[in-house]
VOGU-3710 file (C-alpha; in Angstrom, 3 decimals, decimal comma):
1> xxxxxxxxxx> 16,852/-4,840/63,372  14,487/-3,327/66,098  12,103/-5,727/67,589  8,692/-5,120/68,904  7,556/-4,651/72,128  4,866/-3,569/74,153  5,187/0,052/75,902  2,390/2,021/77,907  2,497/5,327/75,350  3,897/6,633/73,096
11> xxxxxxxxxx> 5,789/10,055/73,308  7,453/12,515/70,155  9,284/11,198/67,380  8,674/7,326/68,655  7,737/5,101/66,105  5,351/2,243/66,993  2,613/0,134/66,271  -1,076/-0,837/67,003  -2,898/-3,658/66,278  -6,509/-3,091/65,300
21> xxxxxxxxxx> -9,297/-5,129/63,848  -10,145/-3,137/60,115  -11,543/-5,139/57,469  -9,778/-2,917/55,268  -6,358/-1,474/55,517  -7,380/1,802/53,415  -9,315/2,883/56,168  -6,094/3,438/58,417  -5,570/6,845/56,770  -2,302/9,343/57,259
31> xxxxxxxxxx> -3,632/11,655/59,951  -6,153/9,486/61,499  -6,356/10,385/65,283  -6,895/7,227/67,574  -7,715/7,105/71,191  -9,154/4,863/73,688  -12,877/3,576/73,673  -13,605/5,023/77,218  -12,604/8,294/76,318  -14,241/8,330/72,633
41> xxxxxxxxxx> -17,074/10,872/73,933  -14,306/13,375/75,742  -12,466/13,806/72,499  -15,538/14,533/70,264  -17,220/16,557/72,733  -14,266/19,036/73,120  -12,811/20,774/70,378  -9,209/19,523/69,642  -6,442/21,269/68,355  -4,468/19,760/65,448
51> xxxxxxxxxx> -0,890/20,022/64,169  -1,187/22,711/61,253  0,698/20,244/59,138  -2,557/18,036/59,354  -4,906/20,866/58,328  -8,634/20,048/57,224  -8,388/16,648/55,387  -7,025/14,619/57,953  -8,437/11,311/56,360  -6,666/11,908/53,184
61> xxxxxxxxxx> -5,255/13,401/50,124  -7,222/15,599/47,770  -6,823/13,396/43,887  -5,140/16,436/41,334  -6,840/14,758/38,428  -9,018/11,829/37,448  -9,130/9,330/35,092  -10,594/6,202/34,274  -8,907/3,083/33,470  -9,605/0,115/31,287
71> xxxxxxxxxx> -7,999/-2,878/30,740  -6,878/-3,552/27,513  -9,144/-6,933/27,119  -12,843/-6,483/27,761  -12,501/-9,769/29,934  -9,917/-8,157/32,538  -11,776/-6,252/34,354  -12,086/-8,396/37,605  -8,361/-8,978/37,490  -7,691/-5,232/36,920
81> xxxxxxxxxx> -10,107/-3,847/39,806  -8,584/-6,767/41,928  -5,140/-5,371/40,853  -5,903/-1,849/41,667  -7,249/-2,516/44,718  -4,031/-4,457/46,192  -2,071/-0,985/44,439  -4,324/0,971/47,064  -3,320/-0,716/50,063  0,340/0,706/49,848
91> xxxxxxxxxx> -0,538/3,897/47,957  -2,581/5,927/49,349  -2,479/8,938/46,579  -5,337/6,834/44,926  -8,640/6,858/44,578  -11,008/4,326/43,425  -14,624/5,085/42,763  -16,351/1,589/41,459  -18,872/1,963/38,804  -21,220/-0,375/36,766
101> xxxxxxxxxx> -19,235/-0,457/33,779  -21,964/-0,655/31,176  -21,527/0,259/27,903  -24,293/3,604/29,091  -22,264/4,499/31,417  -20,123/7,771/31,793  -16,941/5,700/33,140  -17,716/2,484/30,916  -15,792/2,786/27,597  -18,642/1,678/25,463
111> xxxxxxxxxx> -18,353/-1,139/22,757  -14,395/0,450/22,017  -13,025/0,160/25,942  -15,744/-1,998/27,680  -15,777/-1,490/31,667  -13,267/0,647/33,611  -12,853/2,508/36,875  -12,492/5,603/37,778  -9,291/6,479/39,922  -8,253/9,854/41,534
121> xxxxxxxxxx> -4,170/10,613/41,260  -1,849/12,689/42,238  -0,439/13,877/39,309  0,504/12,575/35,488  3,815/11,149/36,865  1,524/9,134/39,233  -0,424/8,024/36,303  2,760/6,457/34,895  4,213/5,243/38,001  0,704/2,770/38,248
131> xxxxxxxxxx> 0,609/1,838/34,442  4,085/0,703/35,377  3,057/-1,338/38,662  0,343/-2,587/37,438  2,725/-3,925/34,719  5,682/-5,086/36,564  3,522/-6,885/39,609  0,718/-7,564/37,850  1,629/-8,719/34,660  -1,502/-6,453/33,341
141> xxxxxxxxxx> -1,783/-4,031/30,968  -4,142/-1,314/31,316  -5,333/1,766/29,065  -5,587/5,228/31,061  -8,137/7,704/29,500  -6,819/11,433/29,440  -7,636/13,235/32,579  -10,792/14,444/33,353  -11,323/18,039/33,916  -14,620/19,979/35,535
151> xxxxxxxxxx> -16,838/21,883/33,674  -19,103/24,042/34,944  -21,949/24,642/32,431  -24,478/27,273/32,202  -27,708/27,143/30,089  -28,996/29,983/28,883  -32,387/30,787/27,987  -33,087/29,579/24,013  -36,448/29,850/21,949  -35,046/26,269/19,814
161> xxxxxxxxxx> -34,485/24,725/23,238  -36,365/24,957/26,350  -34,879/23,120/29,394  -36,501/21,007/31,722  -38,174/22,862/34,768  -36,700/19,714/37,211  -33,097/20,023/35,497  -30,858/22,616/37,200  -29,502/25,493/34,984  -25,776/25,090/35,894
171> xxxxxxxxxx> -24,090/22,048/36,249  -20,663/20,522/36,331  -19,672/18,031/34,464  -16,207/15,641/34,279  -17,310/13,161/31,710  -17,385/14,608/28,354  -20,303/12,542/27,470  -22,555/14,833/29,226  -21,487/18,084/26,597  -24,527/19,911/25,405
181> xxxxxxxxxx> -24,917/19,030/22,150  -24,899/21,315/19,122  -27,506/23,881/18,970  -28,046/24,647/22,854  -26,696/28,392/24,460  -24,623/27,917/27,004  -22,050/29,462/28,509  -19,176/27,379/29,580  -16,773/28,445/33,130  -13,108/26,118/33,607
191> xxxxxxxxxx> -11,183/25,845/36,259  -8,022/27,999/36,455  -4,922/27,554/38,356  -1,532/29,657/39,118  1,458/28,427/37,717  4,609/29,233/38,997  7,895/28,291/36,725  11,618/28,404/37,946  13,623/28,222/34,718  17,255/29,800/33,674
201> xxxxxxxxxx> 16,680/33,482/32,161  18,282/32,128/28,816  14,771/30,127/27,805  12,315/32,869/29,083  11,756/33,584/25,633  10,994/30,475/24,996  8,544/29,751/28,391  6,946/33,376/27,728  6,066/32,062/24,390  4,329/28,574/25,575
211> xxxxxxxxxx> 2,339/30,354/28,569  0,868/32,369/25,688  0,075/29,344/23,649  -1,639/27,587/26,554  -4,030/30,427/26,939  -1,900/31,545/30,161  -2,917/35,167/31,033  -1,456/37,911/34,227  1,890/36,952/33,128  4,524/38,186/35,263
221> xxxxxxxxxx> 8,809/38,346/35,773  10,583/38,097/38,474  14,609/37,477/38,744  15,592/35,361/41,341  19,383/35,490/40,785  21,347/36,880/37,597  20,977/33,602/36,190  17,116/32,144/36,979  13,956/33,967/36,526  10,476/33,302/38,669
231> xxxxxxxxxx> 7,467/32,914/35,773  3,826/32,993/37,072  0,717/33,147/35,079  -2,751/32,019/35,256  -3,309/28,913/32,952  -6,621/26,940/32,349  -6,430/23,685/34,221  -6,889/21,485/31,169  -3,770/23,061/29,492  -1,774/22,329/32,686
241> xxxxxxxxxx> -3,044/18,754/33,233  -2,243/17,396/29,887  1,262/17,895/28,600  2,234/21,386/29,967  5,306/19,250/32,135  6,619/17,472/28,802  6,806/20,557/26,940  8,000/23,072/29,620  10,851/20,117/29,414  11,914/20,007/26,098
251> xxxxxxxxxx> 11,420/24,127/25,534  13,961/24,152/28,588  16,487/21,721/28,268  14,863/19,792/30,972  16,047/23,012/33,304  12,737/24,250/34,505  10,208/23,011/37,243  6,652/24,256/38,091  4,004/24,115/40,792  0,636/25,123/40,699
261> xxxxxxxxxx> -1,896/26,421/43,490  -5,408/27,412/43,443  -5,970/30,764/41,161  -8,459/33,713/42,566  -11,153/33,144/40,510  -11,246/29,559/40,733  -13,167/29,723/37,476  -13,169/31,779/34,226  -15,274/32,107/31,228  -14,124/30,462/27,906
271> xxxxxxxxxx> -14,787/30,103/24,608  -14,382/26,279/24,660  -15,672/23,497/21,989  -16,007/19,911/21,967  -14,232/17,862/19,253  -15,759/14,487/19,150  -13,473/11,473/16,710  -15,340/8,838/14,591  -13,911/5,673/13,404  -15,591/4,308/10,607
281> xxxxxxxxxx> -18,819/6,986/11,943  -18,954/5,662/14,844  -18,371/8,264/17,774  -15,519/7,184/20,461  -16,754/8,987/23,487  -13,469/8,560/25,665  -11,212/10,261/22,692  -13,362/12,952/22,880  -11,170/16,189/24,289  -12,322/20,210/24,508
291> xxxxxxxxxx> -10,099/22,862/23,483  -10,945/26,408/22,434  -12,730/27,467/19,523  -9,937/28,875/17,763  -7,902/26,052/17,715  -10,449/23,323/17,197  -9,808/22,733/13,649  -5,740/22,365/13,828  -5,648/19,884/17,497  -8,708/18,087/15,632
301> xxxxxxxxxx> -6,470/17,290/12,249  -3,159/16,651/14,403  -5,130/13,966/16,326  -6,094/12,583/13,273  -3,020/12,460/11,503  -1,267/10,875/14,832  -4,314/8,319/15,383  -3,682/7,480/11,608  0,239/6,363/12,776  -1,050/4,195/15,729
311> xxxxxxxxxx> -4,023/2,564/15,350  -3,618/-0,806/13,487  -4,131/-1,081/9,816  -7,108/-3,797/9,542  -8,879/-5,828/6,541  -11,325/-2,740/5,689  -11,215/0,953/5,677  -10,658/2,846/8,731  -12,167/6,393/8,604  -10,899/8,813/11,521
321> xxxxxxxxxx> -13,091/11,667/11,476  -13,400/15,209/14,036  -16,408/16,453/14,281  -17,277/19,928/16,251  -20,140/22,158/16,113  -21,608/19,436/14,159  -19,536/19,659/11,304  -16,326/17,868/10,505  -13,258/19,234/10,776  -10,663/17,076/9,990
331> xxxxxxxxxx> -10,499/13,420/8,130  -7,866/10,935/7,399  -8,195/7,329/6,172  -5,835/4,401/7,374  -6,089/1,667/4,013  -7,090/-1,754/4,317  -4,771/-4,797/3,639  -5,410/-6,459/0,748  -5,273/-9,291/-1,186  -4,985/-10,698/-4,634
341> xxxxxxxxxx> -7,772/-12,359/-4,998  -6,668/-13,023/-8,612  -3,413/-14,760/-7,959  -3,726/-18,005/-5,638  0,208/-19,802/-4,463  1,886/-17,203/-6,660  0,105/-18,725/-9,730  -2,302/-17,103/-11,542  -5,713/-18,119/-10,443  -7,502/-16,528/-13,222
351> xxxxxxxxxx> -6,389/-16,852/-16,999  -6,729/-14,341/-19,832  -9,506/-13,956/-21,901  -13,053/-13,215/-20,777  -12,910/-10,206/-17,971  -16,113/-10,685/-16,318  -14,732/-13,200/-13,772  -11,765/-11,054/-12,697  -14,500/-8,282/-12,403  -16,757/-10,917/-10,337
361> xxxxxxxxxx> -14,192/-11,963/-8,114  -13,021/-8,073/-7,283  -16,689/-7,203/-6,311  -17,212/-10,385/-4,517  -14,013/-9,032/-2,082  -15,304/-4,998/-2,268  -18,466/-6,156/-0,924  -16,964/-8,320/1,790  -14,376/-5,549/2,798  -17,425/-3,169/2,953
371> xxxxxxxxxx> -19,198/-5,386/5,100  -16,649/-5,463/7,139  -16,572/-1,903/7,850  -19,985/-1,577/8,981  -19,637/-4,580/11,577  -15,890/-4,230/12,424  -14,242/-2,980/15,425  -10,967/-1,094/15,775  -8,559/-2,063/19,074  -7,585/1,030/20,989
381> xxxxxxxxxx> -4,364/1,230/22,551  -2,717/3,449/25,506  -0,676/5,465/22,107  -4,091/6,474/20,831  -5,361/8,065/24,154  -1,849/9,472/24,376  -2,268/11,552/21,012  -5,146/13,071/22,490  -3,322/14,275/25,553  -0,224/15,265/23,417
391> xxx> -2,833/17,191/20,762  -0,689/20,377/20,776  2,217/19,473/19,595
//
């Protein structure tokens, strides 16, 4: 194995070290440019000419998508940030952005997730590649919210509503929390991107037909060879970012592959609505998702229906609910165990004759089970985030 040792400089395609004094190790950044103390004010006073491969953000990656993650006990949350933080130092596609974690808080789960972070990726694989780490070296399991997506948000002028002189009239916003609520005008712009997809020409039928169905517009053909075809189409970001890669899989065989750059406009007007999901009427701000107005009512009910398969069956009723436009759109109801109150050991508890005490003892049990509902809370679990990002299918 090489050994080290100390050399003057350093020329071309040498590989070597230097020992410096950082506090942190994240601050010794892919493309960071270092030079000597005495010559600090030479370098910054001339203008120097870097590598094209280095470009603008020489200090970093740009994060694709963000998301915030929770551990799975409200009580893990030092050992999670302290495990994320140890992830950084040897991966340096993340991006951690520490927040309060308050139950108010955009990136705090509330009284369903409890306190979380909020960490920049470089894609969904690299969301699964650090549930996994975080697993294997940590022994910790955390929950990973669906990406977040920016919304750019433009109030327009309303006789029910008037807007705050002090507030600005167009915002963006990640965290779904911050949604006008029903009743406001408002036009709504998302982010669009260009996909490009490299799949055999026997499934173009197939990949022409799920560009359409994730809103994918300027679609265009071109043949490669006689046996692959080129695919490119704009595509809203939030269609892309969810699970565009696991269904372009399974509608090719696992033949095609995509990339995506930045679309000209950056930003298009849409027709978008915000579905919000109730357990037991109680709203669960990070299941929340937005999708467009014509399809609100069918992702709402298959959420529902695959929430209904994962969440836990408990001792009450659990009511999952969409609501959108302020109305509710879709329902299902996961039943409550129960028990025979009448029947204690396998022996009957409660003889014939005189009903009223069967009766008594029933109600006694609806009332608790009812109680229940009102004060009870319902565990979340990575599968029930996951049926939110796999709404469409």
């Amino acid at each position: 194995l090489p050994h080290r040792m100390r050399t003057k400089a350093l020329s071309r395609g040498q590989m070597g070290y230097v020992i410096a004094g950082l506090r942190d190790p994240r601050e010794a950044r892919p493309g960071t440019i270092l030079t000597l103390q005495k010559t600090v004010n030479t370098v910054v006073g001339n203008e120097m000419i870097l590598p094209p491969s280095m470009g603008k953000n020489v200090m970093g990656q740009q994060s694709v998508l963000y998301a915030s993650v929770h551990p799975m006990e409200g009580e893990g949350f030092d050992e999670l940030q302290a495990a994320v933080e140890k992830l950084s130092l040897n991966d340096t596609g993340l991006e951690i952005h520490r927040t309060a974690g308050s139950s108010n808080n955009s990136n705090g789960g509330g009284p369903f997730l409890g306190p979380g972070l909020k960490v920049g990726f470089q894609g969904l694989l690299h969301v699964e590649v650090f549930r996994q780490r975080l697993l294997d070296e940590f022994d910790l399991e955390a929950i990973v919210t669906p990406p977040k997506v920016p919304y750019t948000i433009e109030y327009l002028p309303s006789k029910s509503y008037k807007r705050p002189s002090d507030l600005p009239m167009i915002e963006v916003i990640e965290d779904l929390i911050q949604w006008p609520p029903a009743g406001h005008r408002f036009k709504v712009m998302e982010p669009v991107v260009e996909v490009r997809i490299l799949a055999p020409v026997d499934y173009a039928g197939n990949i022409l037909e799920l560009i359409k169905r994730k809103r994918g517009f300027k679609m265009e053909t071109k043949p490669v060879d006689e046996h692959t075809w080129l695919f490119t189409a704009a595509m809203p970001w939030a269609d892309v970012v969810t699970d565009f890669h696991d269904e372009l899989k399974t509608t090719s065989a696992g033949y095609a592959s995509f990339d995506v750059s930045a679309a000209d406009p950056p930003l298009v007007e849409a027709n978008l609505t915000k579905v919000d999901i109730m357990l037991n009427g109680e709203v669960v701000d990070p299941l929340a998702f937005v999708c467009h107005h014509d399809v609100a009512q069918s992702q709402a009910r298959v959420v529902c229906q695959k929430l209904q398969g994962v969440l836990p069956r408990q001792q009450f009723v659990t009511v999952i609910q969409a609501k959108a436009d302020g109305k509710i759109v879709a329902s299902e109801r996961i039943r409550a165990y129960r028990k025979d109150v009448l029947t204690t050991g396998g022996s009957k508890a409660v003889g014939g004759g005189d009903i009223t005490r069967k009766k008594k003892l029933l109600e006694k049990q609806k009332k608790g089970k009812k109680r229940q509902q009102s004060t009870g809370r319902v565990t979340l679990s990575q599968a029930a985030f996951n049926s939110v990002i796999s709404r469409s299918s």
